[in-house]
C-alpha positions, 0 to 999 in steps of 0.5 A: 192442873185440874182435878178429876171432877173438874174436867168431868163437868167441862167435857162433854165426852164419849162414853169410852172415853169417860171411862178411860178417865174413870178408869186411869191411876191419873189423868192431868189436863194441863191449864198451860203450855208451860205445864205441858213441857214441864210434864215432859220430864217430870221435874225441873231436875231431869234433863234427859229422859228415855221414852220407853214401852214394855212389849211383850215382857221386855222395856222397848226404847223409842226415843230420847228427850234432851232439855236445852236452853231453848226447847225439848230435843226428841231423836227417835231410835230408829231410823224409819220413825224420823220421817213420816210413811206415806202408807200409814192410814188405815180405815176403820169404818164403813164411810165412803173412802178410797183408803185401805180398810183396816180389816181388807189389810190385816184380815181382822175387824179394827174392834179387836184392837180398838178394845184392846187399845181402850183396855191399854189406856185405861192402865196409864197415866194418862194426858189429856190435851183439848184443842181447837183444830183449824185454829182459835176463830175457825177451829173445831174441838178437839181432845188428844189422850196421850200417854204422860210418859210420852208427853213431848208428843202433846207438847208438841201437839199444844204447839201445832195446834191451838191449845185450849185451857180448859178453865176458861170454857164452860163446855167442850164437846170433842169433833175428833180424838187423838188416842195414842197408843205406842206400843201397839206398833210393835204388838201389832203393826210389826213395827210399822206406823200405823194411823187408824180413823175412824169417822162419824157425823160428828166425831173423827176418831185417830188412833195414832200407834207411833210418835212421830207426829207427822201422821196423827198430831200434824197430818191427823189433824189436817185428816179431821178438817179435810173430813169435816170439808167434804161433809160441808163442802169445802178444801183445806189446801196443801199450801203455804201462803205469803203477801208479798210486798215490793221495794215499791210498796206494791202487794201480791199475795201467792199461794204455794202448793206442793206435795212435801219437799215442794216448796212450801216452806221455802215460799216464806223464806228470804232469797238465798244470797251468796257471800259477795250477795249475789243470787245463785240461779243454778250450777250446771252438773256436768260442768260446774258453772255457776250462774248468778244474777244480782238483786239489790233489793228484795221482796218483804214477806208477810207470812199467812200459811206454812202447810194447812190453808183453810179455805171454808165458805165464810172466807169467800167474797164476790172478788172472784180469788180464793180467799185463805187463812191458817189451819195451824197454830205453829208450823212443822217446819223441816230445817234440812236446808239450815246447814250452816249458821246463817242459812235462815236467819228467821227461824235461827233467830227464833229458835235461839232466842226464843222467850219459851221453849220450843221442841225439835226433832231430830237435831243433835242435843247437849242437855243445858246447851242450845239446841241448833238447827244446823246441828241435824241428828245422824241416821245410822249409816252416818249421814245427816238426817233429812227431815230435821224439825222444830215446831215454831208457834205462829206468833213468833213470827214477825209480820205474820198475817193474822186474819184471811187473805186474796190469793193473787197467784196459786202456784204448784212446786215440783221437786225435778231430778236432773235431766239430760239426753243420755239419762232423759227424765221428768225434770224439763220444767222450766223456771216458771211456766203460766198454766191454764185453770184446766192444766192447774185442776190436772197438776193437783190431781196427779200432784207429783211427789218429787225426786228425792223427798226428804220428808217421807220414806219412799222409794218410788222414783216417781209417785203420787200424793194425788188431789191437791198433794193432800190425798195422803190425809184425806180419808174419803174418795177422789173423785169427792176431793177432785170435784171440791178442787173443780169447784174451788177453780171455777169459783175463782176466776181471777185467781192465775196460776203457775208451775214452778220446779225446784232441785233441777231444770234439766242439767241444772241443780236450782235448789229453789231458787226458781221460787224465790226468783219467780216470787220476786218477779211477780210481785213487781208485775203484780201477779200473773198479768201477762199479754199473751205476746210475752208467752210461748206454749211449752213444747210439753203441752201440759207444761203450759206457756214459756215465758219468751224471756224474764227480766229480775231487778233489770237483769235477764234470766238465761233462756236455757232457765226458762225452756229448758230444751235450749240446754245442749246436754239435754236439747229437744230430743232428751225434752222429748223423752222427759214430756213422754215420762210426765205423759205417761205418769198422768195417764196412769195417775188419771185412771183413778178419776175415770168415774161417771161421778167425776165433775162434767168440766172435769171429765171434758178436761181429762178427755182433752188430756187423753186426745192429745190436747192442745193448750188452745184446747185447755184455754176453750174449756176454762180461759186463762183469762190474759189479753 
């Protein structure tokens, strides 16, 4: 560990941060991961601490840390804290932004907590963790202060992100700071999670008043770079990325991209195979059967991005695809799917046998035992929780891909609830549908949340993350992030793209086996290269073209997949009611773009969504670019 001086000659720090510094009983800058997680529990002894914080006169406990074999356990007291609030953000400057400013939502400037926030620092023990955010080649300085009572939380950051040792750098200036600071949540934010930034030219300040650390640690970070983006003009996408390589040795590299729950995890998942190895396409709910097909030989996965795909300028070649690499370090990934031993034997494996301990989230834990990620934690009702985690570090995962790739396909994953005549809703998307450039830039603008998502506390049925599924964390305005998204597609003319539903196609639970099967698909077509002979508009003009039929591994894929208005439990009458609630959903999510600053190609798009255009219409204003 260094000492004070030391880490006072290396950073270049702000002045309220210096004397924090100046100020703290001790202030450990660790010179590794492993000293990291040994600062979780103070010594090697300990196998169970509580995480606690006094709140006016009396000891809160937010949370309990269990050393086992093969990482650190974290469960949360409280139900709410194990998933991240969509509503956490808060502005504390006077930048351009469409966010709620903190002083519009609490009715007092964000200086008075600031101060008190900076006073409260400087009386702990503090952690102070340098990193790198957007990863070691492409990635910008960055320090996090945190609490040394709390350091699971930056164990955990030094696992998200790229963890730098302080010893083997001359200098260090900070483009952005994570102050946390937990118990203000019960001071202040009345329990709630609250995420304040505050941005300048060239530092992004966060402080975080809780410690899950979906809003601050994970999202947080992807906030600093979808700032520094929009300074220089670039998008870090909400996506997961794979190249994908054929029992032929053929490649294709997709893009995946989703609000959370969408998908994006299970793009770099092996297909799901039942005991006797067969595929379970979808169980009709109403019935019960069972559709299967079978596939002898699957797809390898090469593995680019789990969540945060940066895409700056140097990227960008004169290919005509947008080029991507990884935002992150370690990927945040939710195991809710992992419900039995076997369900993914790559992160299983990982997790296990790991060579150095990783940490988890809400996951049962024995202290010395091994933690397992089917194993997941009960809420207080008695049931599972739905947002279990572990942070996997990117280089413990086989075949990874280390440096930028060519996105061939940029597909959109969309959680569907059940659909049929008598109860109509938004879930008529079928297996996989080819959208045009234009339907593309309008799905990541609305960018649905989804039936039923895990990940966030939410009770809307039917809510928006916006541009990209990433307006959650941006901190700036839309219509800047739409016009990126514009640039972004027009830039990339030989990048296709399709739209892809998981839970639900009409009467039928999928789980997500449409991306699977649709990730096999492609890549023996080598991507989106269809004649439009093999295509049919969808009856829902904004769900782009039906495929007329699918072949997998020589079997067919049932037309009831694929064009769902063919089901006769939701037929063309309960399709129609679906198409009208998507309508009516984007009308309403596309009020927010109506500004004279919107891009002209944008703005001729949302006016051909309005007059009721067709997909020749949305083809004439961007070519699909298929014969």
């Amino acid at each position: 560990m260094l000492i004070l001086n030391i880490l006072m000659e290396r950073f270049n720090l702000p002045q309220e941060l210096a004397q924090i510094v100046e100020h703290s009983p001790s202030v450990i800058v660790p010179e590794s991961k492993e000293t990291l997680y040994e600062l979780i529990f103070g010594n090697s002894r300990s196998d169970r601490i509580e995480v606690s914080y006094e709140v006016n006169g009396e000891m809160v406990k937010e949370a309990s840390v269990v050393r086992c074999r093969n990482g650190a356990v974290v469960n949360f007291e409280e139900d709410y804290m194990r998933r991240r609030d969509p509503d956490s953000m808060r502005i504390a400057d006077d930048q351009p932004t469409d966010k709620p400013r903190f002083e519009e939502v609490y009715g007092y400037p964000f200086s008075e907590v600031r101060e008190e926030t900076m006073r409260w620092l400087a009386t702990q023990e503090l952690v102070l963790v340098p990193f790198k955010a957007g990863g070691y080649d492409y990635g910008y300085e960055a320090v996090l202060v945190c609490p040394r009572n709390a350091a699971f939380f930056a164990f955990a950051l030094g696992q998200l992100q790229a963890f730098v040792n302080i010893r083997e750098v001359d200098s260090f200036t900070p483009r952005a700071i994570i102050y946390m600071a937990p118990p203000f949540r019960h001071t202040r934010f009345n329990g709630k999670q609250v995420v304040v930034h505050s941005r300048s030219e060239t530092l992004h300040e966060i402080f975080s008043y809780n410690l899950y650390p979906g809003p601050s640690a994970k999202k947080g970070v992807y906030s600093v770079l979808l700032d520094i983006g929009e300074q220089e003009g670039w998008v870090t996408a909400h996506a997961s990325a794979a190249r994908i390589i054929t029992p032929y040795e053929n490649e294709m590299v997709m893009m995946h991209e989703g609000a959370s729950g969408g998908g994006k995890s299970e793009l770099l998942q092996d297909v799901r195979r039942e005991e006797d190895g067969r595929v379970l396409v979808g169980v009709n709910t109403v019935n019960g059967t069972r559709h299967y097909i079978s596939m002898s030989d699957t797809c390898t996965i090469e593995p680019v991005t789990d969540d945060m795909a940066m895409c700056c300028p140097s990227f960008q070649g004169g290919s005509g695809k947008l080029t991507l690499s990884d935002g992150e370090d370690g990927w945040f990934v939710r195991v809710d799917g992992i419900d039995e031993y076997g369900a993914d034997p790559t992160y299983e494996r990982i997790s296990i046998h790991t060579k150095e301990p990783l940490i988890f989230f809400n996951l049962q834990a024995v202290p010395r035992a091994t933690c397992l990620l089917w194993e997941h934690s009960p809420d207080s009702d008695g049931t599972p929780c739905s947002n279990p985690r572990v942070i996997i570090p990117r280089r413990m995962i086989d075949r990874v891909v280390k440096e930028p790739v060519e996105v061939d396909v940029r597909s959109f994953g969309v959680r569907m609830p059940p659909a049929t005549a008598e109860h109509p809703s938004y879930g008529i998307v079928g297996l996989m549908h080819i959208l045009p450039p234009a339907l593309a830039w309008l799905w990541r603008l609305v960018a649905p949340r989804g039936y039923n998502n895990p990940s966030i506390v939410d009770d809307v049925p039917l809510a928006s993350e916006g541009v990209g599924s990433y307006w959650p964390f941006a901190t700036g305005e839309r219509v800047t992030q739409a016009n990126l998204l514009m640039e972004q597609i027009l830039n990339c003319p030989n990048t296709k793209y399709v739209l892809i539903p998981n839970q639900h196609i009409g009467i039928y639970d999928i789980g997500f086996s449409a991306e699977w099967i649709a990730r096999e698909y492609l890549a023996r077509r080598g991507g989106v290269n269809f004649r439009m002979d093999r295509l049919s508009p969808a009856r829902c003009p904004i769900l782009g073209y039906s495929l007329k039929e699918m072949k997998v591994d020589g079997q067919y894929i049932s037309p009831k997949f694929l064009r769902p208005e063919l089901q006769e439990r939701l037929g063309q009458k309960g399709y129609d009611a679906g198409a009208k609630i998507l309508a009516e959903f984007f009308d309403r999510e596309l009020r927010d773009y109506d500004t004279a600053r919107l891009h002209p190609m944008g703005k001729a798009i949302i006016d051909c969504f309005r007059a009721g255009g067709s997909l020749e219409d949305y083809c004439e204003l961007i070519p699909l670019g298929l014969e």
